[in-house]
C-alpha positions as CSV (number, residue, x, y, z in Angstrom):
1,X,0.0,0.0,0.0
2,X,2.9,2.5,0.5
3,X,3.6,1.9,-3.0
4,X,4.4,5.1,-5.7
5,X,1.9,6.3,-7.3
6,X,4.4,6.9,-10.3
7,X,5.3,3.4,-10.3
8,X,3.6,1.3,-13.2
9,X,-0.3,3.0,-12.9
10,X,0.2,5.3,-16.2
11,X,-0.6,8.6,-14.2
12,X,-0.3,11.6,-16.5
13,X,2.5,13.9,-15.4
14,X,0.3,16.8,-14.4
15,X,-1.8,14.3,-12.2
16,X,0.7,13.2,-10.5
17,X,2.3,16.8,-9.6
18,X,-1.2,17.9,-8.4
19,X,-2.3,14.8,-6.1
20,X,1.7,15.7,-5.2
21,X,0.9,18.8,-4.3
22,X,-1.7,17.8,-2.1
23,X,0.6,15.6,-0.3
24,X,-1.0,12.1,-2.1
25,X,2.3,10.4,-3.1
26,X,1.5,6.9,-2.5
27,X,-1.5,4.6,-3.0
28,X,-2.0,4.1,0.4
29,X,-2.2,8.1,0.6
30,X,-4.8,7.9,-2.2
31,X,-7.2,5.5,-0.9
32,X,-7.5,7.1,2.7
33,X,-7.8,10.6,1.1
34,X,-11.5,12.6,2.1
35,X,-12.3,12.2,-1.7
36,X,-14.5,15.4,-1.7
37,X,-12.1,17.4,-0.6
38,X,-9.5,16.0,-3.1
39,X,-11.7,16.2,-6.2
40,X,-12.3,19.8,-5.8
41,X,-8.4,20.2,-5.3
42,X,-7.2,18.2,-8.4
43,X,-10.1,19.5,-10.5
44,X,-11.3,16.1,-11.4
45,X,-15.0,14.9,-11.9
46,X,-16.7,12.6,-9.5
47,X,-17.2,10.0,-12.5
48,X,-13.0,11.0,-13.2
49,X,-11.9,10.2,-9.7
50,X,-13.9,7.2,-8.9
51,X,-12.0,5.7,-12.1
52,X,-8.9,6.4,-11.1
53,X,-9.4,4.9,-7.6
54,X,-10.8,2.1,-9.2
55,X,-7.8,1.5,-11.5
56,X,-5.6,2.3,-9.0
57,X,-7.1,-0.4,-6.7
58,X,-7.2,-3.0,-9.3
59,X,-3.1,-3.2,-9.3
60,X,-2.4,-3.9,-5.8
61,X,-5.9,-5.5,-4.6
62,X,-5.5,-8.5,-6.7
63,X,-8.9,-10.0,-7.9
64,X,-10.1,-13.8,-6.8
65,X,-9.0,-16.6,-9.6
66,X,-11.1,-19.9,-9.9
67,X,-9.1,-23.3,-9.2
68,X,-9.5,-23.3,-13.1
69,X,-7.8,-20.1,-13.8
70,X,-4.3,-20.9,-11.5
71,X,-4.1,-24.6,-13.6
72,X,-4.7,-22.6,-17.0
73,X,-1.9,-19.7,-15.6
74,X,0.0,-23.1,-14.4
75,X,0.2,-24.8,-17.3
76,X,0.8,-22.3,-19.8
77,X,3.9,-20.8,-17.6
78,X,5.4,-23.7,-16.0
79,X,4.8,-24.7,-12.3
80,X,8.8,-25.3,-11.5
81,X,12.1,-23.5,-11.8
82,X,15.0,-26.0,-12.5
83,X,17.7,-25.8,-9.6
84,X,20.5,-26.6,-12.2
85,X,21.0,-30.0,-10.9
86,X,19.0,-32.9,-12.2
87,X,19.3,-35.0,-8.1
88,X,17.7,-32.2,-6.5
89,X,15.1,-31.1,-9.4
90,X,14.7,-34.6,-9.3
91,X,13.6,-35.1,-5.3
92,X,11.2,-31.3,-5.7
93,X,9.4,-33.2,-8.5
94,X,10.7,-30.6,-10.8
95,X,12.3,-28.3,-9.5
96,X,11.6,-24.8,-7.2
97,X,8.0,-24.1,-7.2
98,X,7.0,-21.3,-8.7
99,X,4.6,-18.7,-7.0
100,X,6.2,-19.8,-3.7
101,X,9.1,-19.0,-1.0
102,X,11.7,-21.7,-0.7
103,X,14.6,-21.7,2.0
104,X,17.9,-22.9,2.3
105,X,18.9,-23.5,6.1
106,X,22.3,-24.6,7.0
107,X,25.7,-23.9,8.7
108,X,28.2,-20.8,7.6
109,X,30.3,-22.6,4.4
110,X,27.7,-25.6,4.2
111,X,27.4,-24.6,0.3
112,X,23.9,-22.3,0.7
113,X,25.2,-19.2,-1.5
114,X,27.2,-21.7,-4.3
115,X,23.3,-23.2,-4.2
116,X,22.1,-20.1,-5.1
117,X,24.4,-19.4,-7.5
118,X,24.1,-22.4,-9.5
119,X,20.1,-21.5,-9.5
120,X,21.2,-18.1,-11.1
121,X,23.2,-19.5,-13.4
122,X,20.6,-22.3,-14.3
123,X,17.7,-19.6,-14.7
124,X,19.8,-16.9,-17.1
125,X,21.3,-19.5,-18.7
126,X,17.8,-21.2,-19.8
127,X,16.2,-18.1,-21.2
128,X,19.6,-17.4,-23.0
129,X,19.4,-20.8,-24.8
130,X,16.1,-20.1,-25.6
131,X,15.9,-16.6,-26.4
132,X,15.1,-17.4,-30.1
133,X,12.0,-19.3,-29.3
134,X,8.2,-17.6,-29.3
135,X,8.1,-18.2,-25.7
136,X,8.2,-15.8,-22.7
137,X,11.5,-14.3,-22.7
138,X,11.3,-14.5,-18.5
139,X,14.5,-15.2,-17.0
140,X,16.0,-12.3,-15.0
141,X,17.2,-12.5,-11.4
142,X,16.8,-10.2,-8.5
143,X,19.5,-10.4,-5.9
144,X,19.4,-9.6,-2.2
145,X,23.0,-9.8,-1.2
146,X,22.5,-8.8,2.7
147,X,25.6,-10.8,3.8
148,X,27.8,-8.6,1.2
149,X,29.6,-11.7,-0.1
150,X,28.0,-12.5,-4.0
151,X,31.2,-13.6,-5.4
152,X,30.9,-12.5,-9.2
153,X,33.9,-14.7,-9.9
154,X,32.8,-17.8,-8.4
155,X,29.4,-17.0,-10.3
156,X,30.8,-16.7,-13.5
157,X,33.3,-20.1,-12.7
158,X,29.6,-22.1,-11.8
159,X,28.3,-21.3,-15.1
160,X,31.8,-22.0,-17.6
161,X,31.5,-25.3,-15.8
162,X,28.3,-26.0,-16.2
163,X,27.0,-24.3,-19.6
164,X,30.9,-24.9,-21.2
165,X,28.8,-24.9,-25.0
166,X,27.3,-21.3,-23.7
167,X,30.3,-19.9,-21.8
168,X,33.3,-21.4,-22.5
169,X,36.2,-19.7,-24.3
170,X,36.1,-22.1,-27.3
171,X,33.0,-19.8,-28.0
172,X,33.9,-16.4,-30.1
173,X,31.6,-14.7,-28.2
174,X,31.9,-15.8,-24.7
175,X,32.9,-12.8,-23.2
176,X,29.9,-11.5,-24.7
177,X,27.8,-14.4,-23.4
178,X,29.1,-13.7,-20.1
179,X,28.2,-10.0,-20.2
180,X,24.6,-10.8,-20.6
181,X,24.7,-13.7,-17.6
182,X,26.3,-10.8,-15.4
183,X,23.8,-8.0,-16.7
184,X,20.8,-10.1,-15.9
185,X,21.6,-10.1,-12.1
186,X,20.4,-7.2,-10.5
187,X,21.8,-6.9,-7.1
188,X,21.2,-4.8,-4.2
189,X,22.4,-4.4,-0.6
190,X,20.2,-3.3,2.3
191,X,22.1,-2.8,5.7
192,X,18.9,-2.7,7.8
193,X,15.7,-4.5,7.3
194,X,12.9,-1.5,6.9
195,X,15.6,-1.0,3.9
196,X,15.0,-4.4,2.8
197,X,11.6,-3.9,3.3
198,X,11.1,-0.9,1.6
199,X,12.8,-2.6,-1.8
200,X,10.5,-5.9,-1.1
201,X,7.3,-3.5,-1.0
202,X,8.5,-1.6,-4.1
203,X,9.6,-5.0,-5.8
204,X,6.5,-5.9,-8.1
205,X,7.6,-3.1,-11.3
206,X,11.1,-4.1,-11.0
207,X,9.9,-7.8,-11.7
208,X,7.6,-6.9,-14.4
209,X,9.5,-4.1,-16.4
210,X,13.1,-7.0,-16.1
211,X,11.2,-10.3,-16.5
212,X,12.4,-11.5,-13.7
213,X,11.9,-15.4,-13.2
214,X,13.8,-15.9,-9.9
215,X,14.0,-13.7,-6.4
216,X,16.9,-14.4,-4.0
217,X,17.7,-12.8,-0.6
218,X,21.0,-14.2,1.0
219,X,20.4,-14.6,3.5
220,X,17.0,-13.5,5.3
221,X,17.8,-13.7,9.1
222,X,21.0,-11.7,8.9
223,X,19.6,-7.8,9.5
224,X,17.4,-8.7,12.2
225,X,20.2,-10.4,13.6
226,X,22.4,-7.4,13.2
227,X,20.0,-5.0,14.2
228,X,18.8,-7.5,17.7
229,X,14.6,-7.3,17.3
230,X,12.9,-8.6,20.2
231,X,10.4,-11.6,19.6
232,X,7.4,-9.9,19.2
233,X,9.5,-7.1,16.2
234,X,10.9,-10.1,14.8
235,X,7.5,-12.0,14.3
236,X,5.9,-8.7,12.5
237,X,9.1,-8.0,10.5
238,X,8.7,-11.8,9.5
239,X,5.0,-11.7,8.6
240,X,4.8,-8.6,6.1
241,X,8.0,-10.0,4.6
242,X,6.8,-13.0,3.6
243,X,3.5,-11.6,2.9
244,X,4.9,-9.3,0.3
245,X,7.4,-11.8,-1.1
246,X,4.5,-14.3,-1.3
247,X,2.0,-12.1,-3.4
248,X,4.8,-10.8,-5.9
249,X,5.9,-14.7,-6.5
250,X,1.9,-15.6,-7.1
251,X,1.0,-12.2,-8.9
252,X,4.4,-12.0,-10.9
253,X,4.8,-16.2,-11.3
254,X,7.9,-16.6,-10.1
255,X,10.5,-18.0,-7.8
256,X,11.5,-16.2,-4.4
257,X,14.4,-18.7,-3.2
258,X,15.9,-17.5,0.4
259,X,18.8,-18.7,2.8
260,X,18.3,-18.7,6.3
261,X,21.6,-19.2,9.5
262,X,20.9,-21.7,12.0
263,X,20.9,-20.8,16.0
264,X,21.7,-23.0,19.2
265,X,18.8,-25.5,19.9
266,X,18.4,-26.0,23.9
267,X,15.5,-28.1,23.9
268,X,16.9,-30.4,21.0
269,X,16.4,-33.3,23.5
270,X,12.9,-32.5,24.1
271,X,11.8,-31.4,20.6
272,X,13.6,-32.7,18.3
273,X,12.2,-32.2,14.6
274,X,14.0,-33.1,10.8
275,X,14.7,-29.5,10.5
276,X,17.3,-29.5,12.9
277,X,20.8,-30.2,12.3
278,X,23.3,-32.1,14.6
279,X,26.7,-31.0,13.9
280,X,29.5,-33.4,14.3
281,X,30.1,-32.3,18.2
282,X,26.6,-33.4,18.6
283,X,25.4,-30.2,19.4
284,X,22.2,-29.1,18.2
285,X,21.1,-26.4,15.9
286,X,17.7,-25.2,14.3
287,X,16.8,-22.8,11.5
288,X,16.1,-19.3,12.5
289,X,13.6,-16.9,12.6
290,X,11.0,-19.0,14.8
291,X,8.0,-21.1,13.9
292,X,5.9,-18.1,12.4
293,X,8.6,-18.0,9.5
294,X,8.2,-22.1,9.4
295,X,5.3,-21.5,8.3
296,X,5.9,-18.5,5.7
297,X,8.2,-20.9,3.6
298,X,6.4,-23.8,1.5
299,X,9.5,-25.8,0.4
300,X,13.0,-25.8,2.7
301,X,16.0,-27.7,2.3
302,X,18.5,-28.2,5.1
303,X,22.0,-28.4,4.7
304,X,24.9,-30.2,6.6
305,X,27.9,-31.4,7.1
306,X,28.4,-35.6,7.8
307,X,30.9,-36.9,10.1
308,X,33.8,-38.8,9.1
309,X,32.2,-42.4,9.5
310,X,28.7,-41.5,7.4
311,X,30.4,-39.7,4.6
312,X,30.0,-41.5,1.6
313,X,32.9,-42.8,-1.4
314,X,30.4,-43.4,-3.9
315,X,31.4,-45.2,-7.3
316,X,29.4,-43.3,-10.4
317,X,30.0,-40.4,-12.2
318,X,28.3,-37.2,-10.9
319,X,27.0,-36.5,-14.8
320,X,24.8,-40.0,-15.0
321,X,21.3,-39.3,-16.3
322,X,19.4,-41.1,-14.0
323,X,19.1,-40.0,-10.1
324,X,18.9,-43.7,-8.2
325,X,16.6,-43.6,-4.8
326,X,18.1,-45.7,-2.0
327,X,16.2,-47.4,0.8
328,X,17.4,-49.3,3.6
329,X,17.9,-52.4,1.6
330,X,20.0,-51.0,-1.4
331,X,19.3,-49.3,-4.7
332,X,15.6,-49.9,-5.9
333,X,15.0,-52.2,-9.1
334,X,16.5,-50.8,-12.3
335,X,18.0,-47.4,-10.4
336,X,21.5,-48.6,-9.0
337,X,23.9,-45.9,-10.5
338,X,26.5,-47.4,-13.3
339,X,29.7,-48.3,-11.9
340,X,32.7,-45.8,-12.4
341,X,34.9,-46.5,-15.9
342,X,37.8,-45.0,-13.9
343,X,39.0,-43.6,-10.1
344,X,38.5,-40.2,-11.2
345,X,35.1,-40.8,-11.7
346,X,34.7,-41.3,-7.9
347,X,33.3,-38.6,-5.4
348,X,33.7,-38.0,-2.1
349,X,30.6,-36.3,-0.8
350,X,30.9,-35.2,2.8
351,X,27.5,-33.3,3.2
352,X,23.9,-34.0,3.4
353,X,21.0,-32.2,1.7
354,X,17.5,-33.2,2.9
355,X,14.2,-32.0,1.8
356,X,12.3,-31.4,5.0
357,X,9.3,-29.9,3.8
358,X,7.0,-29.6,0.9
359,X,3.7,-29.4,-0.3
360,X,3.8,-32.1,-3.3
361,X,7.6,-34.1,-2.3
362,X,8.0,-37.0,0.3
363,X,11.2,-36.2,2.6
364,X,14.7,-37.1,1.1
365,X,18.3,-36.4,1.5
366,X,20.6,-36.4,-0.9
367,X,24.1,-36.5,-0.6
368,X,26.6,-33.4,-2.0
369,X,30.2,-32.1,-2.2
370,X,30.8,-28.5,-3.9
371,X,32.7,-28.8,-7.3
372,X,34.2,-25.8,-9.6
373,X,30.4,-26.4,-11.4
374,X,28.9,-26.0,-7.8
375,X,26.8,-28.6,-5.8
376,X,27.2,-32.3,-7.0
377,X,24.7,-34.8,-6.0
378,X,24.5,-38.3,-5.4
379,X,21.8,-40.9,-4.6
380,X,18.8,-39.8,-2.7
381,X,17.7,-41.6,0.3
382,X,14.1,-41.5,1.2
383,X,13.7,-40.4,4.8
């Protein structure tokens, strides 16, 4: 509701200046202006007002859809956003829902920002390949870097490794190709979070006018950390975020991926829950920002490290097809992964990736080392 009234309602430049004048600069001002009083100020008709309060309305009171309106909207745009990683769009059923929030929780240097950069990648790099098609050109990304560390580098090593045929120098024009990965990453840096939530609220133009498909904010718990809100602020902070992330992803159909720290659990013993992560001291840790931002997220994916004696040597090669799902008794049916033609097809994976929650997936872990192309997955294991 605080949004500008110059921002994307096709307001006439003399309009504008006289509801300015008359101190209406957002919509919020508009709708609980005395509209008497403001008609005979801006010199508009009755019939001339009511319009433009209707209009205005219209674009940030979204209407109701029928069930068969969201499938249609579903169907023709794609309900998934591939992760870059066929093990892990495999276990989401396709990949990060669109029109949803999904969370990363883990550890400092578990892998959560290499995640998210091999989604970047994955997303520019889909719309580049397909830029010649008559298809929706989406495929921009909005970046939240509120931890200050988006390594452009590292970005730009993820996607040579991964996309060598788009990328890679035995391209003539992969410096150009690169250009356009880096130019469709718009990233910004709030230091305090009614900063980040004054971008978030004023998010929905910037998503439409760049076609953005994806929405990340590394990491989400960081400034209220910094900044040390009190339950009670924390719980509203949390709410009208992921209220306003939540209707941009549904209105705009697209992808609002997050990362989220993990704090000391001291009742681990009494409530102990699959979102919680036992590092290899055995202490306990949970993801942050309470059980009101549990319940914000629809997807989350929890990162950690193994200890020595569960890490696993697995023999296939990290860029087989097929994604094999392991039970307690071994690899089901047809699935068992090929064995490796040679050692250097072996990986050591030494963390754990498990799906804890989501609307249409069973829980899974699967397990991951980080490459120069970014996460590698093995076989997932059905929890």
């Amino acid at each position: 509701m605080a949004r500008s009234l110059d921002r994307g309602f096709a307001l006439s430049t003399e309009l504008l200046q006289r509801l300015k004048d008359e101190g209406i600069v957002t919509v919020k001002d508009l709708l609980g202006a005395n509209p008497l009083l403001l008609i005979m100020k801006i010199g508009l008709s009755h019939k001339e007002f009511t319009t433009l309060v209707q209009n205005v309305a219209a674009k940030v009171v979204p209407r109701p859809k029928s069930a068969l309106e969201i499938y249609q909207q579903s169907c023709l745009n794609g309900m998934y956003l591939s992760t870059g990683v066929k093990g892990i769009d495999y276990i989401l059923r396709g990949g990060l829902p669109i029109g949803c929030i999904t969370e990363i929780v883990g550890p400092p240097g578990i892998g959560k920002s290499q995640f998210l950069m091999g989604c970047c990648v994955a997303t520019i790099s889909h719309k580049l390949k397909n830029s010649s098609l008559l298809t929706s050109n989406r495929g921009g990304v909005i970046y939240f870097d509120t931890e200050l560390k988006l390594d452009v580098s590292r970005l730009v090593e993820i996607a040579v490794n991964t996309n060598p045929s788009l990328y890679g120098n035995a391209r003539e024009d992969s410096a150009a190709m690169k250009d356009k990965l880096l130019s469709s990453i718009s990233v910004h840096r709030p230091t305090t979070c009614s900063e980040l939530l004054s971008m978030i609220e004023n998010l929905q133009d910037t998503v439409i006018q760049q076609g953005s498909a994806l929405i990340v904010i590394d990491s989400i718990a960081v400034l209220a950390r910094k900044e040390g809100l009190n339950e009670q602020d924390k719980e509203l902070y949390v709410v009208r975020q992921s209220a306003l992330l939540k209707k941009i992803a549904e209105m705009c159909r697209c992808t609002v991926l997050v990362t989220n720290q993990v704090v000391l659990d001291s009742y681990s013993i009494l409530d102990y829950d699959e979102d919680k992560i036992t590092d290899i001291s055995g202490q306990v840790y949970k993801p942050s920002m309470g059980v009101t931002w549990h319940h914000c997220i629809s997807t989350r994916l929890v990162m950690n490290k193994m200890s020595p004696e569960s890490q696993l040597r697995c023999s296939f090669s990290p860029s087989a097809t097929s994604t094999p799902v392991v039970s307690n008794t071994g690899y089901s049916n047809d699935a068992s992964p090929r064995a490796a033609t040679s050692l250097s097809e072996i990986v050591h994976y030494d963390r754990m990736l498990s799906l804890t929650k989501s609307p249409v997936a069973p829980k899974c872990s699967l397990p991951y080392t980080i490459q120069s192309s970014g996460l590698v997955v093995g076989a997932s294991l059905e929890l």
